[in-house]
C-alpha positions, 0 to 999 in steps of 0.5 A: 500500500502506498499513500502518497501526502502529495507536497509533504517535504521530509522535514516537515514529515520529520518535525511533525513526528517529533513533536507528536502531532502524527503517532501512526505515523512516527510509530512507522518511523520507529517500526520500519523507517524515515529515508529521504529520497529524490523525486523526479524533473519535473518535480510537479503533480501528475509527471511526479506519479509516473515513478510510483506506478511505473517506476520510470521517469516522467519524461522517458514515459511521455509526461515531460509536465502537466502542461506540454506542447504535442510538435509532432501532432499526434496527441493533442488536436488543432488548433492548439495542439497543447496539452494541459492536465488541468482540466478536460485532458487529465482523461488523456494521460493513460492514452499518453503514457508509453503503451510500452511500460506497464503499470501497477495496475496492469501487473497487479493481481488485483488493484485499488486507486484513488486519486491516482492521475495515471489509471491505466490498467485499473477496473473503474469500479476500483477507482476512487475520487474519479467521475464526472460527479466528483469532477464537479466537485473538485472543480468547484473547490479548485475554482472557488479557492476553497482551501478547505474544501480540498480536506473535505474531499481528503476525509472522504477519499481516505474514509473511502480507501480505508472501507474498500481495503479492509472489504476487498484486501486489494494486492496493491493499493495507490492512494493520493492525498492532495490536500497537503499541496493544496494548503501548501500553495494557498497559504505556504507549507508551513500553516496550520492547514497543512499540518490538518492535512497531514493528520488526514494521512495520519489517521489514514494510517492508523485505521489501515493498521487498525484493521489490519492488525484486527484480521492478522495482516499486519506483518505481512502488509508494506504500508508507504507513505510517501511524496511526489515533491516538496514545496518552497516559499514564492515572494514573486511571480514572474509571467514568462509568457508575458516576458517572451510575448513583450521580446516580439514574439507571438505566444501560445500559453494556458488559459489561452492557447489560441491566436493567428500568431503562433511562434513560441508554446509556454508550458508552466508546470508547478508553477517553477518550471516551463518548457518552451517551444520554438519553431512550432511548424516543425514535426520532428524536434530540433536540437539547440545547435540547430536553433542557437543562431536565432533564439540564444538572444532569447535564452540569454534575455530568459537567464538575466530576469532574476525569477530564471535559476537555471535554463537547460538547452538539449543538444541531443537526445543524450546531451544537455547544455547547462546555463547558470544565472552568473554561474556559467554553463556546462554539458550534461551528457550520457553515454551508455550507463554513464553520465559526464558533468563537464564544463564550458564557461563554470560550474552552474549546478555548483558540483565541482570536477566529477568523474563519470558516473553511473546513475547510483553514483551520480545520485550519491555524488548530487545528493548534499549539492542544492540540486539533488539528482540533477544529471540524470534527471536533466538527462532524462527530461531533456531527452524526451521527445517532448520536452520543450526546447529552453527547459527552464527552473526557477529561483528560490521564492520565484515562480512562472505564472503571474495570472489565472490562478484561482488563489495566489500561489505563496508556496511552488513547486518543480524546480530542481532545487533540493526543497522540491527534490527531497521527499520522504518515503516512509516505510512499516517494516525495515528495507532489505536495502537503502532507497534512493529514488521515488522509482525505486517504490514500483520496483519494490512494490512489485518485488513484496508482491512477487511480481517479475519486473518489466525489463527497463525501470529507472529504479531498484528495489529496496524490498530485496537485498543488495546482492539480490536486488534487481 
């Protein structure tokens, strides 16, 4: 069973146990454990699932955001050719993903969902917190900026899950939980409501244990709680879209992503990250060497605004240019299962002289850097064929979206800095090896439950031992 406090930061977690405010869950703690583990690029709801449910990273499976631009028209339609998974399109992602890794659910001998985003493979009749009824109600709550109403709809889901659990006892059990991340955005993580967000989950796992310990389950049940990313304090909102509209250009960006004049797609995610994409009447994507002549001017005037951290420009599907606001730039580049961090003009992910790594390696070389995981996370998001061709993350207490919000973000999320790319993963019994990654969950998952692993993953599990592991 995996829960997922969609937002919930690590220290969070941890300070909350220490002072007595969660017992379910700082029982865990003590019965099993606390790691601190690496999500994903983007750090966003939604792309940030793909990990729990088919133990891949987003973009290597088709979720390079929630909001991207379909160059090679074969997902989204005219006129826009957009996607947004904020709204009417969240129906698409199952039809998005890559048909070739399987889900949870798919491998699965039996299933319950709730919240869950990514679907496929799940029966409706055992999917929780979807229909067009509770769409309704989750719109109405979104659009209103009722706070609140987002932990209403957290208690029932999670009175729901419990019910279902103990009269069906499903094999596998994804649960998400959003009202941590909503309160977290609408009045920062640290408020009171966040806090009564996370009770939610904690009682969410006492009743779990409850019934389980009552029917002789319990040892033999993994019980996870887990995040998707963290949160940061905003101060300021930069409207990219607006900036790259005032440099001359014709833009498509959410809300409204109609117009005759249609030069540069602005997807934000989070709201702290943005893919933009150029030279929209070309199908197949192009490389930045290919692009440099006409749109580094544009790439540099990004860099200065002081809102930009970071802009990422691939010139490959295995190599990725690095530029740091005042920090110069350097390349990113994989080659077979090895990743190389070189510089050109500085050291913009502030990590020093590294040799080649393998993907464990680069974790543990990154993991105590302000950017945790970052070279193959980059890798991996920059070499999708749907990422954007300027990936760009913010800068602490920035943002990308100055407008349409139905409440003013004061806290974000998505970019690559350590408050969005730590979460906690905590576990009822002790992992037969150390996590690193939110992809590690499906593999572990799929491993207590006896489940042969898929042949390409992202992750490994931490449910079998070092020398056994897979």
């Amino acid at each position: 069973m995996v829960i997922l406090a969609d937002g919930l930061r690590a220290d969070t977690l941890a300070a909350e146990m220490d002072a007595g405010a969660v017992p379910a869950l700082a029982r865990m703690r003590d019965e099993g454990g606390l790691h601190t583990v690496s999500t994903v690029f983007p750090s966003v709801t939604g792309p940030a699932y793909a990990p729990f449910l088919m133990g891949r990273f987003p973009g290597a499976v088709g979720l390079p955001g929630l909001r991207w631009y379909d160059r090679a028209r074969l997902r989204a339609s005219w006129p826009d050719y957009c996607r947004s998974y904020v709204g009417p399109d969240m129906r698409m992602v199952d039809a998005d993903i890559d048909a070739g890794a399987p889900t949870a659910f798919e491998l699965a001998p039996s299933s319950l969902g709730a919240m869950n985003m990514i679907g496929r493979g799940l029966p409706r009749r055992h999917r929780l917190g979807s229909g067009a009824l509770f769409a309704l109600r989750a719109a109405g709550v979104h659009f209103r900026g009722d706070v609140r109403g987002w932990l209403r709809i957290d208690r029932d889901v999670a009175g729901a899950v419990a019910r279902h659990v103990s009269a069906h006892e499903p094999a596998f059990t994804f649960a998400a939980l959003t009202g941590i991340d909503k309160t977290s955005h609408a009045a920062g993580h640290e408020a009171s409501a966040v806090r009564d967000a996370l009770r939610i989950v904690d009682d969410l796992a006492a009743e779990l244990r409850h019934d389980a310990e009552r029917d002789g389950r319990w040892e033999r049940m993994q019980l996870w709680v887990a995040s998707d990313h963290g949160h940061s304090p905003v101060r300021a909102h930069d409207d990219i879209a607006g900036v790259v509209r005032a440099a001359g250009f014709g833009v498509i960006a959410h809300p409204w992503v109609y117009g005759h004049r249609r030069d540069v797609a602005v997807m934000v995610s989070g709201n702290a990250m943005a893919h933009l994409y150029v030279e929209l009447s070309r199908r197949e994507r192009p490389w930045w060497p290919g692009l440099a002549s006409r749109w580094d001017v544009l790439a540099e005037r990004l860099l200065e605004r002081p809102s930009v951290d970071l802009v990422l420009l691939p010139h490959s599907p295995t190599r990725c240019e690095v530029r740091g606001s005042a920090r110069g730039a350097a390349m990113i580049e994989r080659d077979g299962e090895r990743y190389h961090y070189r510089p050109i003009t500085g050291d913009p992910l502030g990590l020093g002289d590294l040799p080649a790594l393998t993907a464990d390696e680069s974790h543990d070389a990154t993991m105590e850097s302000d950017y945790p995981d970052a070279l193959v996370q980059i890798a991996s998001l920059a070499g999708s064929s749907r990422a954007g061709d300027v990936i760009l993350s913010a800068a602490r207490d920035w943002d990308f979206r100055a407008h349409w919000e139905p409440i003013p973000h004061r806290s974000s999320h998505g970019a690559l800095h350590r408050e969005h790319m730590l979460v906690p993963l905590l576990l009822n019994h002790p992992a037969a090896d150390t996590p690193r990654r939110t992809t590690d969950v499906f593999a572990s998952a799929m491993d207590a439950l006896g489940v042969p692993l898929p042949g390409s993953l992202d992750g490994r599990s931490f449910a079998a031992a070092p020398a056994l592991a897979r």
